[in-house]
VEXDREN-2710 file (C-alpha; in Angstrom, 1 decimal):
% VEXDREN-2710
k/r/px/py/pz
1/UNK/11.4/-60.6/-17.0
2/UNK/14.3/-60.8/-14.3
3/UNK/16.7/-61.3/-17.0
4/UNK/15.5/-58.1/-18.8
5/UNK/15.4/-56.4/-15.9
6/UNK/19.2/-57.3/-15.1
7/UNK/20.0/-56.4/-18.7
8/UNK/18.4/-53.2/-18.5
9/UNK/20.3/-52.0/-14.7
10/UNK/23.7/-53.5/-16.4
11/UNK/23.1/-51.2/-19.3
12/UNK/22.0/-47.8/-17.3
13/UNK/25.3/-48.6/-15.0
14/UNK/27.4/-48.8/-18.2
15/UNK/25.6/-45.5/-19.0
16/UNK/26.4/-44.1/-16.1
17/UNK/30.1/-44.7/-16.1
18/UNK/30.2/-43.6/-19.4
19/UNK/29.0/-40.3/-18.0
20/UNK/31.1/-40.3/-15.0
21/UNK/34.5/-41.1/-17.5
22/UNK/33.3/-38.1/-19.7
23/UNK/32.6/-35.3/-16.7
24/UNK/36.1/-36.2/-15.7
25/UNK/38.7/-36.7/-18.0
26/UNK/37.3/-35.3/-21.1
27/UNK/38.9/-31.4/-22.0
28/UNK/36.6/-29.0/-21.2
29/UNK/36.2/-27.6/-24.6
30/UNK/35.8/-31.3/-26.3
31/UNK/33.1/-31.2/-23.7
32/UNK/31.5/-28.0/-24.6
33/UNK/31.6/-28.7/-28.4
34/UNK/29.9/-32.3/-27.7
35/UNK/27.5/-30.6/-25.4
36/UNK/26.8/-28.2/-27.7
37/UNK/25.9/-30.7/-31.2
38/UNK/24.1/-32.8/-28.7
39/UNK/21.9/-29.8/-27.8
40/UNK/21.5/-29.2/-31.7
41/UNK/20.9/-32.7/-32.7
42/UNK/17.6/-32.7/-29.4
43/UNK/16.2/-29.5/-31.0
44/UNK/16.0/-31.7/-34.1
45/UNK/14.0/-34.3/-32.3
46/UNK/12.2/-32.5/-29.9
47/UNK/10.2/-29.4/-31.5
48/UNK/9.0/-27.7/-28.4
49/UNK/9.9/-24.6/-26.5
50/UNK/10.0/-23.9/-22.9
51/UNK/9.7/-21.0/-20.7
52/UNK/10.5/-20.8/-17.6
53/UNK/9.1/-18.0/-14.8
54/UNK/10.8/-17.9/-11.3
55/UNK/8.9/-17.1/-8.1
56/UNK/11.3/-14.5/-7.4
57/UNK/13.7/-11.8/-9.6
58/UNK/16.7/-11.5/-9.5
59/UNK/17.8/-9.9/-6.6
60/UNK/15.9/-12.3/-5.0
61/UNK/13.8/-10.5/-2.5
62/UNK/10.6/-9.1/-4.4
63/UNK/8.4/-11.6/-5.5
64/UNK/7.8/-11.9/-9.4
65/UNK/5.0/-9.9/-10.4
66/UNK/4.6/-12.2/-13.4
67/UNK/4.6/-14.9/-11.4
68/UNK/2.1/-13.8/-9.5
69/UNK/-0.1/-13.2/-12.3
70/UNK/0.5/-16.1/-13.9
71/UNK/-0.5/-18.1/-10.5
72/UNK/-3.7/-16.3/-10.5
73/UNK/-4.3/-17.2/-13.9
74/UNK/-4.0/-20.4/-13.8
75/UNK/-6.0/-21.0/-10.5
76/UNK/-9.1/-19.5/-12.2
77/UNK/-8.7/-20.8/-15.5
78/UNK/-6.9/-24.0/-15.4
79/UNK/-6.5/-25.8/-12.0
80/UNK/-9.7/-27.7/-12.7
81/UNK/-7.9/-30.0/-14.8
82/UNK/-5.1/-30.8/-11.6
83/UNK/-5.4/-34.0/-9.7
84/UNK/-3.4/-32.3/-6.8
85/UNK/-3.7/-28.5/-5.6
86/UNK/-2.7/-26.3/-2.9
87/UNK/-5.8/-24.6/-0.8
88/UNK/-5.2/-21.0/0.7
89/UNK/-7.4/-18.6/2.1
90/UNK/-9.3/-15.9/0.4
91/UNK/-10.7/-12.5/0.3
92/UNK/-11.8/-11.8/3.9
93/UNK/-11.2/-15.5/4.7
94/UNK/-14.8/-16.8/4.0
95/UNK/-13.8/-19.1/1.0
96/UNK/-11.1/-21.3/-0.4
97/UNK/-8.7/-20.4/-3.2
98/UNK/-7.1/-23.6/-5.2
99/UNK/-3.9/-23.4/-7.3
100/UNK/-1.8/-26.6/-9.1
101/UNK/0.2/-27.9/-6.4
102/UNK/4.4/-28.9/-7.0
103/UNK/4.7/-30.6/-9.8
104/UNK/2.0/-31.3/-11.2
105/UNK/1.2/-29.9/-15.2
106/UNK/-2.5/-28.6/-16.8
107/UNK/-3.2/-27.9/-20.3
108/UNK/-4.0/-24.6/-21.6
109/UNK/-5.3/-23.7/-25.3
110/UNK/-5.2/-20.0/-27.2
111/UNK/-7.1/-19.5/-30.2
112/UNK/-6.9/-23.4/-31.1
113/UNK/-3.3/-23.9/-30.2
114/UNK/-2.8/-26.3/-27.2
115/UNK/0.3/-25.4/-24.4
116/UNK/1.2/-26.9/-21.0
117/UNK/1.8/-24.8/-17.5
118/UNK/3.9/-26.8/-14.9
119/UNK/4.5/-26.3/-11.5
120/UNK/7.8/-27.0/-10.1
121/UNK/9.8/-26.5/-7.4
122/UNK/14.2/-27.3/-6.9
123/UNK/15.1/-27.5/-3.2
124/UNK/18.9/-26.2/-3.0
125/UNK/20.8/-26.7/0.2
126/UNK/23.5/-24.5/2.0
127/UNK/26.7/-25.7/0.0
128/UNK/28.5/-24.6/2.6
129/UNK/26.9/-26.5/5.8
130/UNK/24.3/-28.7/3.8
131/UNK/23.5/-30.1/7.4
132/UNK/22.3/-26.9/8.8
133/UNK/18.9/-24.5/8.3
134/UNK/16.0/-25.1/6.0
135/UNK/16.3/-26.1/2.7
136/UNK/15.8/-23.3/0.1
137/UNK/13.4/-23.7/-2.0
138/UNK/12.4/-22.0/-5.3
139/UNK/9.4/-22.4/-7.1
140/UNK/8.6/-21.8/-11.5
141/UNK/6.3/-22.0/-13.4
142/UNK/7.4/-23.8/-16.9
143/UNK/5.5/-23.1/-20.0
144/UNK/6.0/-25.9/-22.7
145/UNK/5.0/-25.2/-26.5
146/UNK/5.5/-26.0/-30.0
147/UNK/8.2/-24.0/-32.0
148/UNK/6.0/-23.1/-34.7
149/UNK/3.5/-21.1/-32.3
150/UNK/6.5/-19.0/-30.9
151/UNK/5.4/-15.8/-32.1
152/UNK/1.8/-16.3/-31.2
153/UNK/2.7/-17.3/-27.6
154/UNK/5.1/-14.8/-26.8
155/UNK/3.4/-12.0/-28.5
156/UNK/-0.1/-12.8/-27.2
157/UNK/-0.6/-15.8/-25.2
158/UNK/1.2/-14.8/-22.5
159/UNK/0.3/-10.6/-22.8
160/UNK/-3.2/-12.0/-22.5
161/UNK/-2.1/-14.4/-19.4
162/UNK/-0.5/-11.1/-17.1
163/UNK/-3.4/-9.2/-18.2
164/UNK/-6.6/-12.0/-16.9
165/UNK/-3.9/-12.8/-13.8
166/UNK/-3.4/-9.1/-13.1
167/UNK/-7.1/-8.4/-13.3
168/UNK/-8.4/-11.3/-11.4
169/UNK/-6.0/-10.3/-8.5
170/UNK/-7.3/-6.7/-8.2
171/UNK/-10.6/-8.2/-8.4
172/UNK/-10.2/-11.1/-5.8
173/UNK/-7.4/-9.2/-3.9
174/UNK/-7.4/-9.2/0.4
175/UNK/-6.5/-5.6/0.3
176/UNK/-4.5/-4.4/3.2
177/UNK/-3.0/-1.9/5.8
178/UNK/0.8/-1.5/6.0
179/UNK/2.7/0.1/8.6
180/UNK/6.4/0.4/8.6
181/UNK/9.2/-0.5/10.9
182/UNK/12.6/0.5/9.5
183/UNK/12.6/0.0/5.9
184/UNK/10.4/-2.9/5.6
185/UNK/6.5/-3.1/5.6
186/UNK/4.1/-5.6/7.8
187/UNK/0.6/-5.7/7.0
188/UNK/-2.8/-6.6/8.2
189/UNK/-6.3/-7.4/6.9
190/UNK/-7.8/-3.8/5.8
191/UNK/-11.3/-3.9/6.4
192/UNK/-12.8/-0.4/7.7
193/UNK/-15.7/-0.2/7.3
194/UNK/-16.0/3.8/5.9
195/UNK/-17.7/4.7/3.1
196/UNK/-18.5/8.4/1.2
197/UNK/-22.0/7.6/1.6
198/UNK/-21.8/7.3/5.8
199/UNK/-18.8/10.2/5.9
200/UNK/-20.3/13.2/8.1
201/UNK/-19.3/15.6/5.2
202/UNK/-21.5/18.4/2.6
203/UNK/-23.3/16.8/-0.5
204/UNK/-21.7/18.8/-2.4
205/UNK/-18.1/18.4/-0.7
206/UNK/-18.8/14.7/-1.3
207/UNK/-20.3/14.5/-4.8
208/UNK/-16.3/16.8/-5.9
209/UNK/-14.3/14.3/-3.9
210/UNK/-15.8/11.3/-5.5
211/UNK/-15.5/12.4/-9.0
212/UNK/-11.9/13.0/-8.4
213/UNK/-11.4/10.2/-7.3
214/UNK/-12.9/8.1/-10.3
215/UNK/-11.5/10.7/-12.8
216/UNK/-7.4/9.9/-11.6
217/UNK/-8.2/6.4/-11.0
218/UNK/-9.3/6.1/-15.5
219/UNK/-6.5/8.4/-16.2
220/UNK/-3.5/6.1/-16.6
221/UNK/-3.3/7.5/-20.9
222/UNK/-4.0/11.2/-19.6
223/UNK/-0.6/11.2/-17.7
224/UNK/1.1/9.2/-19.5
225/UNK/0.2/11.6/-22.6
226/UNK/1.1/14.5/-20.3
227/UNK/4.4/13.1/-19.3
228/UNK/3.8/12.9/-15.4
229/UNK/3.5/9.9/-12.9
230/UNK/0.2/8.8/-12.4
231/UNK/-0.1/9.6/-8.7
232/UNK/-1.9/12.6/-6.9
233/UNK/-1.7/14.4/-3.7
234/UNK/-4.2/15.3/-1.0
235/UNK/-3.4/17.5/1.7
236/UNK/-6.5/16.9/4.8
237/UNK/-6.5/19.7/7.1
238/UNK/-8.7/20.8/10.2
239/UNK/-9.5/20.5/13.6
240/UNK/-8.7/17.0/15.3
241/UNK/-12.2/15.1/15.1
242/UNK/-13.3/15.8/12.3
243/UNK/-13.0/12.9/10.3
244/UNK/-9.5/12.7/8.2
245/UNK/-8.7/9.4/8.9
246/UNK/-12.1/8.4/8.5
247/UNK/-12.0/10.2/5.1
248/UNK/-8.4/8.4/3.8
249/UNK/-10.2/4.9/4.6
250/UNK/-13.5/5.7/2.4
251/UNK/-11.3/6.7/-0.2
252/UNK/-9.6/3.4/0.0
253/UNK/-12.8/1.7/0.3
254/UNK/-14.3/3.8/-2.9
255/UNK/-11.4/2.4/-5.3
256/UNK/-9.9/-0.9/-3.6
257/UNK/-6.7/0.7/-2.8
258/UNK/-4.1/-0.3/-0.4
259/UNK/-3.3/1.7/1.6
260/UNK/0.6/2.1/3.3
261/UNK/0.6/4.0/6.7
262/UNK/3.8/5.9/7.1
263/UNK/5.2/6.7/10.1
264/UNK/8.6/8.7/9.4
265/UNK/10.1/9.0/12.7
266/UNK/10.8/5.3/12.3
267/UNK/12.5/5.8/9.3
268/UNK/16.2/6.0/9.3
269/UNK/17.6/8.6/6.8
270/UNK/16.1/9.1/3.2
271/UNK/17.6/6.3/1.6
272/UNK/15.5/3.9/3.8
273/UNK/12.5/6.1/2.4
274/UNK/13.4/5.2/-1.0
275/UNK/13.7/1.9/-0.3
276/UNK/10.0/2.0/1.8
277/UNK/9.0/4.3/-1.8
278/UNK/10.1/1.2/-3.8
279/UNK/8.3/-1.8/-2.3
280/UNK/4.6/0.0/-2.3
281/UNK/2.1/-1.7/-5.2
282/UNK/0.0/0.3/-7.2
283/UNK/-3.5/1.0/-6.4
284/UNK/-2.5/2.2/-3.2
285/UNK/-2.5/5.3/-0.8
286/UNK/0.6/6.2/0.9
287/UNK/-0.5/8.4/4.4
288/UNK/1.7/10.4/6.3
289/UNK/-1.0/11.2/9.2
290/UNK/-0.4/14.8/11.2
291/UNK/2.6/15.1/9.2
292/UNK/3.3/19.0/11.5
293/UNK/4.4/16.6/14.2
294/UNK/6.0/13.6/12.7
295/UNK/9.4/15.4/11.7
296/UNK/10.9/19.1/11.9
297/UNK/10.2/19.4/8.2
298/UNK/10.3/23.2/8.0
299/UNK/12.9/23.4/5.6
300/UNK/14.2/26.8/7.2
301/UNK/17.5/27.9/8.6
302/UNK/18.2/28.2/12.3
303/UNK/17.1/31.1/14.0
304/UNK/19.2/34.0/15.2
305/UNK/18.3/33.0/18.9
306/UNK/19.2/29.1/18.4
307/UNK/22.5/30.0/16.7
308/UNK/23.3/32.4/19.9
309/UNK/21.8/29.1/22.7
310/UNK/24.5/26.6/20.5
311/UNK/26.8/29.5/21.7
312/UNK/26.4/29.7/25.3
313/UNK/26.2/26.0/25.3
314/UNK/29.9/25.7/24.2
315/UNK/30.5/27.7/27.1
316/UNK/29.1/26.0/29.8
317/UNK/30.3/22.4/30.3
318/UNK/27.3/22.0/32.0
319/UNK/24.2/22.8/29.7
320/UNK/26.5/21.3/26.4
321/UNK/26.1/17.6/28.3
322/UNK/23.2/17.6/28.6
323/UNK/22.3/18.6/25.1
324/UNK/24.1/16.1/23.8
325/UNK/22.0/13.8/26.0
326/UNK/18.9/14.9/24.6
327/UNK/20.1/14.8/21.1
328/UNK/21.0/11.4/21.3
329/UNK/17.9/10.3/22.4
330/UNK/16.0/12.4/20.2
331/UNK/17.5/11.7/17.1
332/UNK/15.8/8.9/15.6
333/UNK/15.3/10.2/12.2
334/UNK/17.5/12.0/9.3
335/UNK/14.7/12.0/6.7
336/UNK/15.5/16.0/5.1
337/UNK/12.4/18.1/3.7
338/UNK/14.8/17.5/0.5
339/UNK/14.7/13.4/0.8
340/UNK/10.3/13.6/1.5
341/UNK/10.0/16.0/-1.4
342/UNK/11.9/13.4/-3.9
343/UNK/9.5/10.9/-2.5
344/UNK/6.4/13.0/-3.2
345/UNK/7.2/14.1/-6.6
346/UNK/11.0/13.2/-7.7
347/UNK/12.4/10.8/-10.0
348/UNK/12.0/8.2/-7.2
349/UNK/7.8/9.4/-7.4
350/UNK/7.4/7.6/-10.8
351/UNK/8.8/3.8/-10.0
352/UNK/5.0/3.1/-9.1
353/UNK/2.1/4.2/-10.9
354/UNK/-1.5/4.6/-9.7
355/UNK/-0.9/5.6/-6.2
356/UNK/-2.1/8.6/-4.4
357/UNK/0.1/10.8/-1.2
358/UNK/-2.3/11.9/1.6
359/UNK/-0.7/14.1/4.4
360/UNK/-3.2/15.1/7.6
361/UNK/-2.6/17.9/9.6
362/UNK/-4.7/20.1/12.6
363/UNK/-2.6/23.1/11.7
364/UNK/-1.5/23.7/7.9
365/UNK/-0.1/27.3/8.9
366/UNK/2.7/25.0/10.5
367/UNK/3.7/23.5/7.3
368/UNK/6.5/24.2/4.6
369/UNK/4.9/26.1/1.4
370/UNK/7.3/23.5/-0.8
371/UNK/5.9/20.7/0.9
372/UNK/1.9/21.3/-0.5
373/UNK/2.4/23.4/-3.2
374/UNK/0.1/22.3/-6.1
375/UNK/1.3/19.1/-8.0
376/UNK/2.6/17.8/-4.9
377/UNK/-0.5/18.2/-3.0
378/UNK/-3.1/18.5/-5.6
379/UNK/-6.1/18.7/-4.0
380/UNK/-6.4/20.7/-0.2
381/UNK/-9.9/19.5/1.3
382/UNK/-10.4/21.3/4.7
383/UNK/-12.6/18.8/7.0
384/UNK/-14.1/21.4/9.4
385/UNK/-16.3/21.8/12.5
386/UNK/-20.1/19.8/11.9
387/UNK/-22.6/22.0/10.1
388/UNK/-26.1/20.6/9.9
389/UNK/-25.9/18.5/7.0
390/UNK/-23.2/16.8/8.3
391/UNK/-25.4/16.3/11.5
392/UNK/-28.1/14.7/9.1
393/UNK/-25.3/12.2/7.9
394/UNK/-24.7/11.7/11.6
395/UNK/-27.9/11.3/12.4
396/UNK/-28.9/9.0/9.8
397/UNK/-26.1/6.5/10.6
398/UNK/-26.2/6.4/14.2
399/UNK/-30.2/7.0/15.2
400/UNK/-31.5/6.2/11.5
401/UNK/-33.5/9.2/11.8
402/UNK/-33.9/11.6/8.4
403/UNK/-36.3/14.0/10.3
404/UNK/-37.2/14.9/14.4
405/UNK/-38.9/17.9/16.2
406/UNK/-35.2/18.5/17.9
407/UNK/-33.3/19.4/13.9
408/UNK/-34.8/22.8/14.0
409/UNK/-32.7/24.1/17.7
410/UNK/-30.1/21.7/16.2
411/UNK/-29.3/23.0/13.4
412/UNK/-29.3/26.6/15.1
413/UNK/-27.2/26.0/17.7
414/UNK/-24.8/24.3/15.1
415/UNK/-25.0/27.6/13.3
416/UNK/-23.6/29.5/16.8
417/UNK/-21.1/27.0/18.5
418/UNK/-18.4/25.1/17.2
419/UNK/-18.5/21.2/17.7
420/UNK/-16.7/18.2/15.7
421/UNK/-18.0/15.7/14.2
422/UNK/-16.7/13.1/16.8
423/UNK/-18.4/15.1/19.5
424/UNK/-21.9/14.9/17.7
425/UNK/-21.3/11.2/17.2
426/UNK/-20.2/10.2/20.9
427/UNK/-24.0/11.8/22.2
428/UNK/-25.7/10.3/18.9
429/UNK/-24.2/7.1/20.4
430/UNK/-26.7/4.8/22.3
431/UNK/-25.0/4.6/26.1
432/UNK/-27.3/1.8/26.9
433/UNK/-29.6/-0.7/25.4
434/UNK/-32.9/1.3/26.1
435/UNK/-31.5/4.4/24.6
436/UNK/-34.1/6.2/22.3
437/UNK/-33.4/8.8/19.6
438/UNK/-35.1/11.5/21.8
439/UNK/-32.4/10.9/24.6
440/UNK/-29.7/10.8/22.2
441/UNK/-30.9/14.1/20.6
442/UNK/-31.5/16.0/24.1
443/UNK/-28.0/15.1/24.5
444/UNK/-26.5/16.8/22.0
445/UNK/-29.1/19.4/22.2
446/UNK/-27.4/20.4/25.6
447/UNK/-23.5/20.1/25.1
448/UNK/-24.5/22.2/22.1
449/UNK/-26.1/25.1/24.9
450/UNK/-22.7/24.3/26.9
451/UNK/-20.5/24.8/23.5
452/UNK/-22.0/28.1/22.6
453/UNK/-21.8/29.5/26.2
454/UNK/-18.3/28.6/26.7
455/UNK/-17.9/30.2/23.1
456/UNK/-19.5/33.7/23.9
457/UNK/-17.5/33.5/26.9
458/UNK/-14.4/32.8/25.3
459/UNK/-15.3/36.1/22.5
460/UNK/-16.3/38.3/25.8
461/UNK/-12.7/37.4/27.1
462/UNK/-11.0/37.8/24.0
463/UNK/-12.6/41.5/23.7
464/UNK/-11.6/42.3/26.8
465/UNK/-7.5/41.3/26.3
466/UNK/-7.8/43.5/22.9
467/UNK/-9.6/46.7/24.5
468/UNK/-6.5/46.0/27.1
469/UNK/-3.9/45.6/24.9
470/UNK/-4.8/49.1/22.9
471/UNK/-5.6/50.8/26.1
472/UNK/-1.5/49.9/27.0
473/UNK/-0.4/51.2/23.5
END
């Protein structure tokens, strides 16, 4: 056994000068043409194809949506079979998920042909300074299979692969809530707890907004047939208090969106917002909450009386200082009307399908007509002050009440004042741990008195500054 053992470690060294001799002196194209009959006369021998699926694209920042899929895929279909896996967390972290660890291959079989998945992973080093930093590391998934089923796998097999991986991972998904800083997203669990069903809204109101909803999210041949992006705009308007943001999270909740929370005074210029556009998923909601304050949006020209300030500025040392101070502290943001329109409904709309654009505001008169005209805010739901069946809603959720002696002067002193919803909920809120529903309601049932006072007062006041004002003309 020694002496085959010596045979066989003379022989491989022999080998490996061999290979050494060739790398080095041999021309390069006597190489290639050697290289290339050797490659022949192995396809010969060896009748099996591979395919190989990075972790990462090409420009090596987005990860591989196929990968991903076929990850998922494999985890629910095939990791039983692996001696060694990897362990991660789930949805909402209460269970385990298990995929094929590094290196290690399962067998797969499609109507009665048998293939083999493969985990790997090559660990490159800094050529430069192959001392320094962490080793980079890029992971594949290789697909092995015999030539004669090429058609059947590449056709098929692996269309049927992204479509179980894609639909496991919308079904298993940890859906979250993005926020921006720059042009780059960071996340967090999304788990608000909102639903349609405790939203402080009309039936009726509800019942629309619902079937909406379901309606764009099975519509993915009706645009396509139309020849529009599959995307839709709401524009929530109203008071503050009365439930928008409550609203965009039951609408994520209703159809297991993401949803990507846009703040545009942290964006740079509009390029950054096509770059913020591009790295959104699908099944998602992009927000732009009280979008009247987040930028000067208008779209209109200066004014006469700004043009004729700029002037007087120039002239005084002075007062053009300190301009300039302000403008340089103020200006953190060059996104144009122009650049948010593209990103609502221009080429740059369609890179992403199944997504919808919800913009909040207290005061819609403030907003540019080109920024919510229809098919770029489709849908304008105004979320107003609480009318009674809202307050049954309330009611229901906070006190678990459907009936009291206290609805009737409720629900007429709802018809005469003007509360929010978030003020009916603070007094429906128990303030200590021997609240009852009768306290609660006696609450409400006086700030509601208080409201409609201070609102008669308010009328008498404003009737007086009119019969004023045309007494003067």
């Amino acid at each position: 056994m020694g002496e085959m053992l010596g045979n066989l470690g003379s022989v491989m060294a022999a080998l490996m000068f061999i290979w050494a001799m060739f790398q080095q002196y041999f021309p390069h194209d006597l190489r290639r043409h050697i290289e290339k009959y050797s490659h022949r006369l192995m396809k010969f021998f060896y009748p099996y194809i591979q395919i190989t699926v990075p972790e990462y694209g090409r420009d090596h920042f987005m990860r591989n949506e196929v990968y991903t899929a076929i990850e998922t895929y494999l985890s629910s279909n095939t990791a039983v079979q692996a001696k060694r896996l990897k362990a991660d967390t789930a949805k909402n972290n209460q269970s385990l998920v298990l995929t094929i660890d590094d290196h290690e291959e399962v067998e797969d079989e499609f109507e009665g042909v048998r293939l083999w998945w493969a985990s790997s992973t090559i660990i490159a080093r800094n050529q430069t300074f192959p001392f320094y930093g962490q080793p980079d590391e890029k992971r594949y998934y290789r697909l092995t299979f015999h030539k004669k089923h090429r058609d059947l796998i590449t056709k098929e097999y692996l269309s049927h692969v992204l479509r179980e991986g894609k639909a496991i991972n919308v079904r298993t998904r940890q859906r979250k809530l993005y926020t921006n800083n720059g042009s780059m997203w960071s996340h967090v669990v999304f788990d608000h707890p909102a639903t349609f069903h405790t939203l402080a809204m009309e039936a009726e109101k509800k019942r629309e907004m619902i079937e909406d909803l379901v309606s764009f999210s099975k519509a993915e041949d009706f645009y396509a047939r139309i020849g529009k992006a599959w995307k839709r705009g709401y524009l929530l308007y109203g008071p503050p208090g009365t439930g928008k943001s409550t609203m965009i999270a039951a609408m994520a909740n209703l159809l297991e969106y993401d949803v990507y929370d846009l703040e545009l005074t942290a964006v740079k210029d509009n390029t950054e917002l096509r770059k913020l556009l591009i790295q959104t998923s699908s099944k998602s909601i992009i927000v732009i909450e009280d979008i009247d304050c987040s930028l000067d949006l208008t779209g209109q020209r200066k004014k006469k009386k700004e043009n004729e300030a700029a002037e007087e500025e120039e002239k005084d040392p002075i007062k053009k200082q300190a301009k300039v101070g302000d403008s340089d502290q103020g200006k953190t943001s060059k996104v144009t009307l122009s650049g948010l329109l593209n990103f609502i409904d221009g080429l740059w709309s369609a890179c992403k399908g199944e997504r919808l654009i919800v913009f909040t505001t207290n005061y819609m008169e403030k907003l540019d007509p080109a920024l919510i005209r229809r098919g770029r805010m489709d849908k304008h739901i105004e979320l107003s002050y609480c009318s009674f069946e809202s307050f049954k809603v309330l009611a229901r959720n906070y006190l678990e009440l459907d009936s009291h002696h206290l609805f009737d002067t409720i629900e007429g002193l709802l018809g005469e004042s003007r509360v929010t919803p978030a003020d009916v909920a603070e007094h429906l809120m128990p303030k200590t741990s021997v609240a009852d529903a009768e306290t609660s309601l006696k609450s409400l049932v006086q700030a509601l008195e208080m409201a409609k006072e201070e609102a008669m007062l308010k009328a008498k006041e404003e009737a007086k500054e009119e019969s004023s004002a045309r007494k003067e003309d």
